[in-house]
C-alpha positions, 0 to 999 in steps of 0.5 A: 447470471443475475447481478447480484450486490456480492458480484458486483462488489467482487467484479469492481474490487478485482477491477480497481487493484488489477488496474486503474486508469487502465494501469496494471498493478505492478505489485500484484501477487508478487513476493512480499516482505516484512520487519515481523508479523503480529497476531490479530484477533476477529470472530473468535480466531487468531490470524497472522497479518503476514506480508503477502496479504497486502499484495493478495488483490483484497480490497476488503478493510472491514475487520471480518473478511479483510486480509491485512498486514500487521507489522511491528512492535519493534523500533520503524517496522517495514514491509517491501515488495519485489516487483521482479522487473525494473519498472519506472514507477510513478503512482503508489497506492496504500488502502488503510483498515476500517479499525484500529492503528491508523496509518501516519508518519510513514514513507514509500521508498524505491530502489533498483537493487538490494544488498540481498535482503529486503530492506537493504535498499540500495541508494533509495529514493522517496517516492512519498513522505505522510506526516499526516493521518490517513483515513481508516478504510480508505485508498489513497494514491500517491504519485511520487514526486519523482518517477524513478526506475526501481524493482523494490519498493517498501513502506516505512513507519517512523517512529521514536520507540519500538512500540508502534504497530504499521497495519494496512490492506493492500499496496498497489504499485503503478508505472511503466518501463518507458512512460512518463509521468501521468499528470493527475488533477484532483485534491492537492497535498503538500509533502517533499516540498512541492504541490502534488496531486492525491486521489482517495477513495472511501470504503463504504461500510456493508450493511448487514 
């Protein structure tokens, strides 16, 4: 089979969500959940950014070819993930679009049990907090500054009116029933009061 830039492309893409560090990702093709669902437009089409796509294993931020979330226009919009175990997490990883609704003041939040709906989170832990802008096309990993044993996790945007838009490509959900912590050293950043380590990677643009 000759090698193509395609193939290759599909080959690292599956690699990286199924598994980073030789890591599964915990949160692939489970069920996923949102506030609402809003409509975006490309090529002439309408799509839905419902909540499964951030879990579909597409790492793709470009407007064509994409599969990504849009929740919003109503007051903090939320998207959450059932893991269907009890895991002790201690990594998640948020891709942002290549255009438009950069993602900030957002915060990832875990907990073993819900009250029966998905965003009643029972005594939630924050794995993360970003007061900053993250990058568009970009996958940064958090590594939560306490690794908690949870089943669900779920992104919040926080915002003071109900006109707001949250919009990503894909959540990826890292840890283990019974590791501990792994210690990462690249790129530091300041958030829940203490120093933790952040990787992120850039989504290149394909040429045409």
């Amino acid at each position: 089979m000759t090698l193509t830039l395609f193939n290759l492309y599909h080959f690292v893409t599956f690699f990286f969500v199924g598994y980073t560090q030789g890591r599964k990702n915990l949160a692939l093709r489970k069920p996923a959940y949102q506030s609402s669902t809003t409509e975006y437009s490309f090529g002439g089409r309408t799509h839905l950014g419902v909540a499964d796509y951030a879990v579909d294993g597409n790492l793709e931020v470009e407007e064509i070819g994409s599969t990504c979330i849009r929740a919003g226009w109503d007051l903090n919009p939320w998207w959450a993930v059932d893991l269907q175990d009890i895991y002790r997490i201690d990594e998640v990883a948020i891709v942002t679009r290549n255009w438009g609704f950069i993602m900030t003041n957002f915060s990832v939040e875990l907990s073993a049990f819900t009250d029966g709906t998905p965003n009643g989170f029972i005594n939630p832990v924050t794995c993360f907090y970003e007061s900053g802008w993250v990058p568009q096309g970009v996958t940064r990993v958090y590594p939560c500054s306490t690794s908690t044993m949870a089943r669900f996790v779920k992104v919040t945007r926080w915002d003071w009116a109900a006109d707001r838009v949250m919009a990503f490509c894909q959540v990826m959900v890292y840890g283990s029933d019974t590791a501990s912590p792994q210690q990462n050293t690249k790129d530091l950043i300041w958030y829940g009061g203490e120093s933790v380590p952040v990787q992120e990677t850039v989504h290149l643009k394909k040429r045409n």
